[in-house]
VMD Tcl script that draws the C-alpha trace (Angstrom):
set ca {
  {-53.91 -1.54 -72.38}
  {-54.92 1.91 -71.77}
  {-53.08 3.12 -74.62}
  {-54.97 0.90 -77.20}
  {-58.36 1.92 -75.57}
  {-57.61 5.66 -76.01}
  {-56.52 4.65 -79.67}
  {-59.91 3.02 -80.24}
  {-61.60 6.47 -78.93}
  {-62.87 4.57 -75.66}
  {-62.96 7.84 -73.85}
  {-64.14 10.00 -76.57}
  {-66.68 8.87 -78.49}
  {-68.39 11.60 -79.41}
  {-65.46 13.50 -80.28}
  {-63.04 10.11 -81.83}
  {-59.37 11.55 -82.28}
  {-59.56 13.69 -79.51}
  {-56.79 12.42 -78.01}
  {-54.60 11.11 -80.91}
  {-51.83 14.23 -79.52}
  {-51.47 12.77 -76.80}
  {-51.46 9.31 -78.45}
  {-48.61 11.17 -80.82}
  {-46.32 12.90 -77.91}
  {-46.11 9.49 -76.02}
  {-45.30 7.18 -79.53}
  {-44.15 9.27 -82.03}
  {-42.13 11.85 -80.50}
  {-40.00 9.86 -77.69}
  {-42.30 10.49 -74.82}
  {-40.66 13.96 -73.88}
  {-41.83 13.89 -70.65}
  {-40.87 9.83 -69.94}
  {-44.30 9.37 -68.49}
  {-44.44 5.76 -69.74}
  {-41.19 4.80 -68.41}
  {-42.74 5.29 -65.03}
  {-46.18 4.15 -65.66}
  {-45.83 0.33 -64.55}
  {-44.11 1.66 -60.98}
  {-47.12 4.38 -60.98}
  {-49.77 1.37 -61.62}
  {-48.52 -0.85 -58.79}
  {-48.11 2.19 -56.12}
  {-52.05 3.23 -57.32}
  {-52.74 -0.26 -56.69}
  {-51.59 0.13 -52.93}
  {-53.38 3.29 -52.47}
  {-56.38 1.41 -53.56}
  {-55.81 -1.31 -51.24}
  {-54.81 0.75 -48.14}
  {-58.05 3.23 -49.09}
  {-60.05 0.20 -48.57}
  {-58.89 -0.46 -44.87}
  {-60.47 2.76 -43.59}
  {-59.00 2.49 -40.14}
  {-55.52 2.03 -41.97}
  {-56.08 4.60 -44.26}
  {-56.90 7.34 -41.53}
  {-54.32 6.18 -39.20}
  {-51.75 7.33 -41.84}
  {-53.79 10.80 -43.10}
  {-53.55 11.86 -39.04}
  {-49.77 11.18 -39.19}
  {-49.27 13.05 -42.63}
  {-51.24 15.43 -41.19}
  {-49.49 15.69 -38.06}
  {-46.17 15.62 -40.02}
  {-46.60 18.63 -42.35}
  {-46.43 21.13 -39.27}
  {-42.76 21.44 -40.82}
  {-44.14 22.70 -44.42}
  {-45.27 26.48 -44.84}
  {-44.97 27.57 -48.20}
  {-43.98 31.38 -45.97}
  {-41.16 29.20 -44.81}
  {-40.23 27.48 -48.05}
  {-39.98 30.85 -49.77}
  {-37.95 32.36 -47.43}
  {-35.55 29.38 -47.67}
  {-35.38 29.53 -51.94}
  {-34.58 33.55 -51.23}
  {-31.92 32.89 -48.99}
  {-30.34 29.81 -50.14}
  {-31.16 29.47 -53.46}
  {-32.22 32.65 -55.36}
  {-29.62 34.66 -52.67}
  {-32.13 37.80 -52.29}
  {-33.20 39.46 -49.17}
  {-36.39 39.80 -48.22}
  {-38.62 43.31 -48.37}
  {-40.96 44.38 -45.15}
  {-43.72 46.09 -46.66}
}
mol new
graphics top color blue
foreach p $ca { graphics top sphere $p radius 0.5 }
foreach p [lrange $ca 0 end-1] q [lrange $ca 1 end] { graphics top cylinder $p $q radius 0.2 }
display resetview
């Protein structure tokens, strides 16, 4: 398990302990953050990326259509939208 690997300083063996805070925040202080409660779900939808990353045909087919998709996303446009709908502040020509 990739927790017991950083334990045994797998990743840092020149420097062991480097990573017992993280090691700490996860175990010891209820995982603030709840990144383990997500990790199996987050290791099975890596392991589809993997697979579909493989099929290069696949995997381009569905970059052109996110690609072609995010014509909708401007970060111009998503500001605008938070200063009118959520933050309720009119914007300033300049």
């Amino acid at each position: 398990m990739a927790l017991d690997m950083i334990k045994a300083n797998v990743f840092s063996l020149l420097e062991p302990g480097l990573f017992d805070p993280i090691i700490r925040s996860l175990l010891d202080y209820n995982d603030y953050y709840m990144l383990l409660a997500d990790l199996k779900s987050y290791i099975e939808a890596q392991d589809r990326v993997d697979a579909t990353y493989r099929d290069q045909k696949k995997w381009n087919e569905m970059s052109l259509v996110n690609i072609a998709r995010s014509g909708r996303f401007s970060s111009d446009r998503a500001i605008l939208e938070y200063a009118k709908n959520i933050w309720h502040v009119e914007s300033v020509k300049f």
